[in-house]
C-alpha positions in Angstrom: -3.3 83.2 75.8 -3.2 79.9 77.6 -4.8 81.5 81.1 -7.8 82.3 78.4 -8.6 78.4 77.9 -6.8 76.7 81.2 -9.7 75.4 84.2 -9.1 74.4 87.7 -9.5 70.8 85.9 -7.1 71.5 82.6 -3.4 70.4 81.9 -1.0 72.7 80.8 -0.9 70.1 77.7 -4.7 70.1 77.2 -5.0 74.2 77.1 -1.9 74.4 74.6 -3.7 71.6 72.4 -7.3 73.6 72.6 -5.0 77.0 71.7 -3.9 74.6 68.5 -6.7 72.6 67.7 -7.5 74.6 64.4 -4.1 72.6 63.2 -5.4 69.2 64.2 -7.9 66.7 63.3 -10.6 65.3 65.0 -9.1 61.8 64.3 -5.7 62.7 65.7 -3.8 63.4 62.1 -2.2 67.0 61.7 -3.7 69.4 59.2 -2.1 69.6 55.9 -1.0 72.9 56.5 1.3 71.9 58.9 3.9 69.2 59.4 4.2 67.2 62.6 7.6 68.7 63.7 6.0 72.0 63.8 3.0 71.6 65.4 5.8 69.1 68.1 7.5 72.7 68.5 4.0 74.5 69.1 3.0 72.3 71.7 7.0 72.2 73.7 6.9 76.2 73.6 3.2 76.8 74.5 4.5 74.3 77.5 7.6 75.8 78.5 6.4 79.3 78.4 2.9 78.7 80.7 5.8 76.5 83.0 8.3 79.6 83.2 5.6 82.1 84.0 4.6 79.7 86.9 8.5 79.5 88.3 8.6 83.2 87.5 5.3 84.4 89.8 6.7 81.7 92.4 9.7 83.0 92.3 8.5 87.0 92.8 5.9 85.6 95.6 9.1 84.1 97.6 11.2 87.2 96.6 8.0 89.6 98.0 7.9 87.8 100.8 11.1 88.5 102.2 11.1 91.9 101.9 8.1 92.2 103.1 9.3 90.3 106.2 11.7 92.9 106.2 8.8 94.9 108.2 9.4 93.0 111.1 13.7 93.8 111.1 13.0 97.3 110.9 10.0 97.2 113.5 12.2 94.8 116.3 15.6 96.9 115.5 13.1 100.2 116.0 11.8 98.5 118.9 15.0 97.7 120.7 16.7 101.2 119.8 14.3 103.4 121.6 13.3 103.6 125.4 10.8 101.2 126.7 8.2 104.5 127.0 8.1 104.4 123.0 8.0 100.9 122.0 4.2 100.9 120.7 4.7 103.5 119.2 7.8 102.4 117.1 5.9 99.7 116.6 2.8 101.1 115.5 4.4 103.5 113.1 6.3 100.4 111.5 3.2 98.9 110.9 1.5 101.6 109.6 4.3 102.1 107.0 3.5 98.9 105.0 -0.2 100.0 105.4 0.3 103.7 104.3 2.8 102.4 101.2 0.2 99.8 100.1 -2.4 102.1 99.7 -0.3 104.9 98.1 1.6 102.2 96.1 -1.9 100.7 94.5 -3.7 104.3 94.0 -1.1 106.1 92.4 2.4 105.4 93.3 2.6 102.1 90.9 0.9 104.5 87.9 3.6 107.4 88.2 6.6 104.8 89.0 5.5 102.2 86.1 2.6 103.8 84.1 2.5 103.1 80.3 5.7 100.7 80.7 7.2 100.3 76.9 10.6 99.0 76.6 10.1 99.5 72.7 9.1 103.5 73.0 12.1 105.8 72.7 10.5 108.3 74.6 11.2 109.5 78.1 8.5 110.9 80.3 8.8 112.6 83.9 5.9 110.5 85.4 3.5 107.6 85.0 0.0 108.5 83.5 -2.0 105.1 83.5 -2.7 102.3 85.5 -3.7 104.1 88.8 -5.3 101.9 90.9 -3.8 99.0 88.9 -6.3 99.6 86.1 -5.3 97.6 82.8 -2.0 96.0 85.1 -1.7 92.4 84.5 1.0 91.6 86.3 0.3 91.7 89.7 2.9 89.7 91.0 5.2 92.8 89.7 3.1 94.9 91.8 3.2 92.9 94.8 7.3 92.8 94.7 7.4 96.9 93.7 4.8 97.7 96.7 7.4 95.9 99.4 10.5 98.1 97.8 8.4 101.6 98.2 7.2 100.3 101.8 11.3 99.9 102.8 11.9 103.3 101.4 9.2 104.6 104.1 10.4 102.6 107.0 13.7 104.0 106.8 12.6 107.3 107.9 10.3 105.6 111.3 13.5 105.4 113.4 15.4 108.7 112.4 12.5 110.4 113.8 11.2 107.9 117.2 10.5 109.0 120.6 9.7 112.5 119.4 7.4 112.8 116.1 3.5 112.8 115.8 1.3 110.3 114.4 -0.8 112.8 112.2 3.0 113.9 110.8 4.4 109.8 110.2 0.4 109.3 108.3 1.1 112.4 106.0 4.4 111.8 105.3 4.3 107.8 104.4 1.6 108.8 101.9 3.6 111.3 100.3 6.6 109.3 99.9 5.0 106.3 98.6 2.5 107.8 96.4 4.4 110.4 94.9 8.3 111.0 95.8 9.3 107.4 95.7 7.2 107.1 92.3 9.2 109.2 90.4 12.6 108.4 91.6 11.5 104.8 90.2 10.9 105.9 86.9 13.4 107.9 86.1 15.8 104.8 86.7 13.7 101.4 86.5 11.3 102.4 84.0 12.2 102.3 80.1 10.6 105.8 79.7 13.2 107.4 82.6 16.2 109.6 81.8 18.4 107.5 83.6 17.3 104.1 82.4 19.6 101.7 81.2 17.7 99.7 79.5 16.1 102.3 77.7 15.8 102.6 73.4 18.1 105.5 74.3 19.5 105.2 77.6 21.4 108.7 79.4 25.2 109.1 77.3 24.3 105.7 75.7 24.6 103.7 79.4 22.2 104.8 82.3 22.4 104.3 85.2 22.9 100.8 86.7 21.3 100.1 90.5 20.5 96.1 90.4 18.1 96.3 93.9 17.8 99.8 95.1 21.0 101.4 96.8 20.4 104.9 94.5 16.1 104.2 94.3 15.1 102.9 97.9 18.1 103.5 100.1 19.3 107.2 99.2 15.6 108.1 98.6 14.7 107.1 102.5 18.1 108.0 104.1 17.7 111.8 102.0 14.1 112.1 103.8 15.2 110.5 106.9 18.1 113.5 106.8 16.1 116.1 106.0 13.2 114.9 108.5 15.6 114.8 111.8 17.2 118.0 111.1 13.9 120.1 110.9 12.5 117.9 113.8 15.1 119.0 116.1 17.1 116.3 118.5 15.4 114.6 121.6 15.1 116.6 124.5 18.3 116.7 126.6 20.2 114.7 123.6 22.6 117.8 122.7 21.5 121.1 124.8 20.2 121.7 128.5 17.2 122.8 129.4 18.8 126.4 129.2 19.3 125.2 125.7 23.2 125.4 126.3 25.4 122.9 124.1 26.1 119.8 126.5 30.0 119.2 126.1 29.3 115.7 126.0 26.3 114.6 124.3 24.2 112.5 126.8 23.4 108.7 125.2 19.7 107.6 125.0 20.8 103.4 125.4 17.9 101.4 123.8 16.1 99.1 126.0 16.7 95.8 124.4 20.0 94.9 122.7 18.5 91.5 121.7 15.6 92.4 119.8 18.7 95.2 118.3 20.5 91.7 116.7 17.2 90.4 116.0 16.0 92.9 114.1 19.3 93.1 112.1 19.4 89.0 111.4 15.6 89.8 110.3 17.6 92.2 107.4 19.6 90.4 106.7 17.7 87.4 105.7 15.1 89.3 104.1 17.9 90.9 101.7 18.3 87.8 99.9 15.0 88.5 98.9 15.2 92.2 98.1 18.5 92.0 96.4 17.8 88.4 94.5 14.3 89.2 93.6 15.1 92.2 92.0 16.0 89.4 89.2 12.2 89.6 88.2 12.6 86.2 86.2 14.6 83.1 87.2 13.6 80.8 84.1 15.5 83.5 81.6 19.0 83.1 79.9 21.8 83.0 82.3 19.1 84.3 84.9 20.6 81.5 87.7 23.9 82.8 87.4 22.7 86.2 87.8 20.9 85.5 91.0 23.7 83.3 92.3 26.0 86.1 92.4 23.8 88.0 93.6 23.0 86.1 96.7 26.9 85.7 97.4 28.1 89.3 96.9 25.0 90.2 99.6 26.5 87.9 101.9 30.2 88.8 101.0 29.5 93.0 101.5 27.6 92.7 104.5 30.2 90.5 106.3 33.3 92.4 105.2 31.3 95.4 106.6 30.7 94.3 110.0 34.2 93.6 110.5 35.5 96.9 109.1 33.1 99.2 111.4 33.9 96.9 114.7 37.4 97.1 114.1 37.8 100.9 112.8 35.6 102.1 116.2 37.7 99.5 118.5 40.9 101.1 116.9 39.3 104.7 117.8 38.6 104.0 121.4 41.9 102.8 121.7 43.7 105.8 120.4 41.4 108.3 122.2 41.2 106.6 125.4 43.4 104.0 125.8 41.2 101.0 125.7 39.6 99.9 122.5 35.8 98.6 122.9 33.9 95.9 120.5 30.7 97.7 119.7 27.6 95.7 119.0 25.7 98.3 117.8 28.6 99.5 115.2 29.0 95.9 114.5 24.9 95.6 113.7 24.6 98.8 111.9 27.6 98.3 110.1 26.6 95.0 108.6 23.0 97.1 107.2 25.6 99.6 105.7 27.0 96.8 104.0 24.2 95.9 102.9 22.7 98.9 101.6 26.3 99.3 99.9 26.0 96.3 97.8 22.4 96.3 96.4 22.7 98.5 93.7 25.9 96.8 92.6 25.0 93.1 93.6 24.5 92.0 90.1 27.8 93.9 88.3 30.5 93.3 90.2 32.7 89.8 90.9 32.6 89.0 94.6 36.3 90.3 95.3 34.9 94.0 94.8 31.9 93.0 97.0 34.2 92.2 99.8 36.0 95.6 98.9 32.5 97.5 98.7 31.7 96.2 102.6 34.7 97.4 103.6 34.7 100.9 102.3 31.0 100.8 103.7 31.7 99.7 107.3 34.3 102.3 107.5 32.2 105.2 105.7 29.1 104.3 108.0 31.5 104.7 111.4 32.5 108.2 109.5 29.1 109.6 109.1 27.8 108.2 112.6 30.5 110.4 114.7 29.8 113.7 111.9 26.0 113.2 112.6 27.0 113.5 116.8 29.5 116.3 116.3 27.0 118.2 113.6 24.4 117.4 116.9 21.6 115.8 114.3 19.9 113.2 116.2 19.2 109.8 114.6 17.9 107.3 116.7 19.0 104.3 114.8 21.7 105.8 112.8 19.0 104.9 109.5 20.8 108.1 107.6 24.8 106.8 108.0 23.2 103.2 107.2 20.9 104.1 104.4 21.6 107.7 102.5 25.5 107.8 102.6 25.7 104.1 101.5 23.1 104.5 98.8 25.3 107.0 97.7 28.5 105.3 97.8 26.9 101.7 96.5 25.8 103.9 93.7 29.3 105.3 92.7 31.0 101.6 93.7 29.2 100.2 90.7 30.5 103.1 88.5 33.9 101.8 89.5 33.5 98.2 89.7 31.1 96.9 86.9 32.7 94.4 84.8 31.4 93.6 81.8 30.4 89.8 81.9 28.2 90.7 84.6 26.5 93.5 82.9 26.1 91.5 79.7 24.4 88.6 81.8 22.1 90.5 84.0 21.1 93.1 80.6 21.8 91.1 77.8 24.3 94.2 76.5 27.0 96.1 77.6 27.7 99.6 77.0 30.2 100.7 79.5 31.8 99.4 82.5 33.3 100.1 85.7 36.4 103.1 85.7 38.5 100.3 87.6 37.5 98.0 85.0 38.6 99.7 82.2 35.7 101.8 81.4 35.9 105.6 79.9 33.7 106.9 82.8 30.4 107.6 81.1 29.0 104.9 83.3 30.2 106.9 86.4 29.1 110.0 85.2 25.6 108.7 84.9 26.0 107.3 88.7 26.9 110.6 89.7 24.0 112.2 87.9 21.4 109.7 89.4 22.9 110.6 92.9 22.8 114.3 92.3 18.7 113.7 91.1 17.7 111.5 94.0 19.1 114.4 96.8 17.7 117.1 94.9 14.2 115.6 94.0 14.0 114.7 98.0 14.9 117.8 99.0 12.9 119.9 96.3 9.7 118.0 97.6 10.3 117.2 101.4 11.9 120.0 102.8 9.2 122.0 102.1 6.4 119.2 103.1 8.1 119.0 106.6 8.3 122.9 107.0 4.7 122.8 106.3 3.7 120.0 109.0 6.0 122.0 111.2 4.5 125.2 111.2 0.9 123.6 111.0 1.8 121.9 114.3 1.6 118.4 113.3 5.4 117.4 113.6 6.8 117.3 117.2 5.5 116.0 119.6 4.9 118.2 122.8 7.4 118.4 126.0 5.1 116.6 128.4 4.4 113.3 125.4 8.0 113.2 124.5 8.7 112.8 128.6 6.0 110.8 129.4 6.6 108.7 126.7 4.4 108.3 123.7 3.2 105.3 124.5 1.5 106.8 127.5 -0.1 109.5 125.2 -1.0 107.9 122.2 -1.6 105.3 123.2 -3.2 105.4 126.6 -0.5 102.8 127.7 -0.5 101.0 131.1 2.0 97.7 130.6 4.9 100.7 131.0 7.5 99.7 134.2 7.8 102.6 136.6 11.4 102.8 136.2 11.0 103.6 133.2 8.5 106.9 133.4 8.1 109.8 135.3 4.8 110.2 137.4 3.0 112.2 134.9 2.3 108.7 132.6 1.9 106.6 136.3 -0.6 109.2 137.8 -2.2 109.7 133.8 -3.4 112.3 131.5 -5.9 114.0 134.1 -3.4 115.8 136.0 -3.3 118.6 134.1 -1.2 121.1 136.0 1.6 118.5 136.0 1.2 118.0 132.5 1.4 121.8 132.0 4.8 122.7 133.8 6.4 119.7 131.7 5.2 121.8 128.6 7.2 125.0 129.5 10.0 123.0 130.4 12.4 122.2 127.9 14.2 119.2 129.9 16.0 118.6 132.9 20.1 117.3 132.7 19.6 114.1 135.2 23.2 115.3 137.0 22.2 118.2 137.7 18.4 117.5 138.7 17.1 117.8 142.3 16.6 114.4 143.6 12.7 114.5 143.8 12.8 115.5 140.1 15.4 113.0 138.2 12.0 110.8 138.5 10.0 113.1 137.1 12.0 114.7 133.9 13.3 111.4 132.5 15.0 111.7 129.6 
């Protein structure tokens, strides 16, 4: 290998011509053995190949580093969406996700998602068994792009489950889902050994299933959790019910604090999708490989635009026929562009940018859908992460069943083997879509469900009455930056007054309407 012979000091040309000096002679001439054109081929491909790894681990470090950046959307759109009592804590759990995932990711996560990586063996294995804690991985670069994916997949879940869930519970969980949840979904789908890889010796009916960036592998992994998460944890207190516990008619709005760090969290997104979706590449310097990545970078664009437009316009039409006067949501707009988004990353590289414009659309208008089910079915989300994330995942999973084409296919695989229903295609590739759906719920909710029952009945996942109306930021964190308009007394006057502290714990909140004036300051919800 040329990294064997190359210095701080070397060429590229002077380690390819000390890799081949056993063909040439110390005078210059070229051995016997072989004739100048050949040993002129040696030296262009020994060249070209050290140049294309360079561009290719360039490309991977920008690529990484925009998803990685990604951290800071989902922290500020976190941030913004919660009340100014919770803000470090949103903060701090964002954080902590990209630290939780990168230490899962490198001890065993990377060894169960890629271990023993052969696109040559035929077999298929359920899990990784090598490489934990990147023993015998040479390419780290590969590493560095995969850790950022599983570190998304976690932050998904931080604002399903803000203003109300414990530290202890957010450590155990981010662990869990980037070391070992996470991991498998991976391989069954990205790595050559997985039942549903398409690139496999023999792929799942002879096609696979196809997800370019992540809409089936990061997106419907984290929206599943982030589902399954907010329904055992319960709403915020005074969100749906009374402190009687009686169903409030009308479910009482918990406005974030900062629409602007809202839109800057989602510009933040979408910026760093270019990375996530044309990253997911893995090599710019191969055959057709900046055709790929330019259509990539379009359809992102294309999808998350057409979105926007579809859930601000489908909501203003609903206010308009239920109350008269239609409204132009901001945060439908925001949250409808991420749906996009998520919509068109598994299907970025497959489909002409016509059907990424159609994709957006369906997925502005499916995200509004799910957002007014989630009120009615009174499962809280805080940041709508489970509309956004798990049900488009699942429809930018089936869209590519529908509109692959095969010219796409061919130049992002090298082979086709089905395409797209709409495109002509005898619906094998669908099936296998729909079967890659079906695994991705079931393996979250096999696994989770159970985890967060655990945590539950060990104590560790809700927070209690008097730190979920304080704030968190005030118990965690031992907070004093907070405004006093925006807490009750019991975080102003601190943790030492006990007995206050202790009637907020029986209490199971306090509707603000119907609140004695010298207690709406108090129970602030």
């Amino acid at each position: 290998m040329i990294s064997a012979v190359i210095t701080s000091e070397t060429t590229v040309y002077e380690a390819c011509k000390a890799l081949y000096a056993d063909t040439i002679n110390d005078n210059g001439d070229y051995a016997s053995s072989s004739s100048q054109s050949d040993q002129l081929d040696y030296m262009l491909q020994c060249i070209g190949t050290s140049n294309a790894k360079s561009i290719d681990v360039f490309f991977l470090i920008y690529a990484s580093s925009l998803v990685f950046f990604m951290q800071a959307g989902f922290a500020m759109l976190c941030a913004g969406c919660v009340q100014l009592k919770n803000v470090q804590n949103s903060m701090l759990k964002n954080l902590l996700d990209a630290c939780g995932a990168a230490l899962g990711f490198y001890s065993v996560g990377y060894a169960f998602a890629y271990g023993g990586l052969d696109y040559n063996d035929p077999s298929k294995t359920f899990i990784g068994t090598t490489n934990f804690f990147l023993v015998g991985v040479d390419d780290l670069m590969f590493w560095l792009f995969q850790f950022a994916f599983a570190a998304s997949a976690a932050t998904i879940v931080a604002g399903t489950l803000a203003e109300r869930c414990q530290m202890a519970a957010y450590l155990c969980y981010s662990f869990a889902l980037t070391g070992f949840v996470y991991p498998v979904v991976a391989h069954a789908v990205w790595s050559p050994q997985g039942f549903l890889n398409a690139e496999a010796v023999t792929p799942m009916w002879g096609v696979g299933a196809l997800d370019f960036a992540g809409s089936l592998v990061v997106h419907l992994t984290g929206g599943s959790t982030a589902l399954i998460a907010t329904y055992l944890l319960g709403p915020r207190r005074g969100r749906f019910y009374d402190h009687r516990g009686t169903p409030l008619q009308t479910p009482k709005e918990f406005p974030g604090h900062s629409v602007a760090l809202q839109m800057l969290g989602t510009f933040i997104l979408w910026f760093g999708w270019y990375g996530f979706n044309t990253g997911s590449a893995i090599t710019i310097t191969g055959p057709y490989k900046d055709q790929v990545v330019s259509l990539v970078a379009v359809n992102t664009t294309l999808a998350a635009a057409s979105a926007c437009v579809a859930a601000m316009s489908a909501n203003y039409i609903y206010d308009e026929r239920k109350t008269g006067e239609g409204t132009f949501s901001l945060t439908y707009a925001m949250n409808g562009t991420l749906g996009g988004l998520v919509s068109i990353t598994g299907a970025c590289g497959f489909v002409e940018p016509w059907a990424a414009v159609i994709i957006g659309l369906v997925a502005g208008l499916i995200y509004l859908t799910m957002s007014k089910l989630l009120v009615r079915m009174r499962i809280d989300d805080a940041v709508d992460a489970v509309p956004v994330h798990m049900t488009n995942g699942i429809w930018g999973t089936i869209a590519t069943g529908l509109f692959a084409n095969s010219k796409r296919i061919k130049l992002a695989y090298g082979k086709v083997n089905d395409v797209g229903v709409f495109m002509g295609g005898d619906g094998r590739l669908l099936g296998c879509q729909c079967c890659g759906v079906l695994f991705v719920v079931g393996w979250v909710t096999l696994i989770m469900f159970p985890f967060f029952c655990v945590l539950n009945y060990m104590g560790w996942f809700r927070a209690s009455a008097s730190d979920e109306v304080e704030g968190l930021d005030s118990s965690y964190h031992c907070s004093t930056l907070l405004l006093n308009s925006q807490v009750g007394p019991a975080a102003r006057y601190g943790k030492n007054n006990q007995q206050l502290r202790r009637s907020l714990d029986t209490m199971e909140g306090v509707e603000e309407n119907t609140s004695p004036p010298q207690q709406r300051h108090i129970i602030q919800l």
